[in-house]
C-alpha positions in Angstrom: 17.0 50.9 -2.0 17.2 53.5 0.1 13.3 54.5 -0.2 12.9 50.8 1.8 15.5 51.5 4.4 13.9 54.4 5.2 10.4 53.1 5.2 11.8 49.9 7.8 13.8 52.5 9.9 10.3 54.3 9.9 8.1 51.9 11.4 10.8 49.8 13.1 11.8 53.0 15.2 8.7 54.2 15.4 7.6 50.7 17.2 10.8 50.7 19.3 10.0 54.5 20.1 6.7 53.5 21.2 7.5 50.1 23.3 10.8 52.0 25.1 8.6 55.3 26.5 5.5 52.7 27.8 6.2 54.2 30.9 4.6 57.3 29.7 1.3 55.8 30.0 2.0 55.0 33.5 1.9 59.1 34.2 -1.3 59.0 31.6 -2.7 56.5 34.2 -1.5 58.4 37.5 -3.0 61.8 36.3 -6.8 59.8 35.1 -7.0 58.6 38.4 -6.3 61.9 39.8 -8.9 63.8 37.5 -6.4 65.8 36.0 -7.5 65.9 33.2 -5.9 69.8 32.3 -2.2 68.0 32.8 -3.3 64.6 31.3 -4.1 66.3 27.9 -1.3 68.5 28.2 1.3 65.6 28.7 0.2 63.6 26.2 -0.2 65.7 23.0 3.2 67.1 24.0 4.3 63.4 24.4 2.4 62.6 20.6 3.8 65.9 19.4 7.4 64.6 20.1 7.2 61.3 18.4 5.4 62.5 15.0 8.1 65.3 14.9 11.0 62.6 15.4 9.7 60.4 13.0 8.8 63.1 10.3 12.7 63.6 10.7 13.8 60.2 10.8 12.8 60.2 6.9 14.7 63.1 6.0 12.0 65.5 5.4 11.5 68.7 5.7 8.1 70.1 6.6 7.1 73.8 5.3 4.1 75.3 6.4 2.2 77.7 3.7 -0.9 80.0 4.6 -1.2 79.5 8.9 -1.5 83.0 9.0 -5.6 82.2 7.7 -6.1 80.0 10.3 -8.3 81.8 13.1 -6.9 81.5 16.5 -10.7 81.9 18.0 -12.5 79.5 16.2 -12.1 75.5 15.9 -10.6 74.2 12.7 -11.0 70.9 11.4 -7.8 69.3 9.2 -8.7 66.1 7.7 -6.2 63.9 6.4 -6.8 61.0 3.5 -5.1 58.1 5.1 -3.2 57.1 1.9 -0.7 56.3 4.2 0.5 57.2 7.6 3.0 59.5 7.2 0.3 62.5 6.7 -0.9 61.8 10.0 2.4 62.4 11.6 2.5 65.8 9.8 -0.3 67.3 10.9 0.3 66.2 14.3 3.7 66.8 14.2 
């Protein structure tokens, strides 16, 4: 029972979480019409960043990362995720 509570208070918050900040697309709009794109990228991954974090705690868990010392700061790194489910999304992101 408390597996299901969680998953409702999951997506039901995460819905809420997403209709109640709205106006943050509003600044997503101001700085595309600007061209700024530099504080347009910056707001919203640190905007997407924030909500996959507060969900991830939402369900109680606890995320450990193992081995980010072999990931090369210079070069691009591609993590790919299998979509069983959403949650892994909001991990990586998170």
């Amino acid at each position: 029972m408390a597996n299901k509570v969680r998953t409702f208070l999951w997506y039901f918050l995460g819905w809420l979480y997403l209709v109640v900040t709205y106006p943050a697309l509003l600044c997503v709009a101001y700085f595309e019409k600007r061209g700024d794109r530099v504080r347009k990228d910056r707001f919203v991954n640190g905007f997407t960043k924030s909500l996959c974090r507060n969900l991830v705690r939402l369900t109680g868990s606890r995320v450990i990362v193992l081995g980010a010392h072999n990931v090369p700061p210079e070069k691009p790194v591609l993590f790919v995720c299998n979509h069983q489910g959403h949650f892994d999304s909001a991990v990586l992101h998170g």
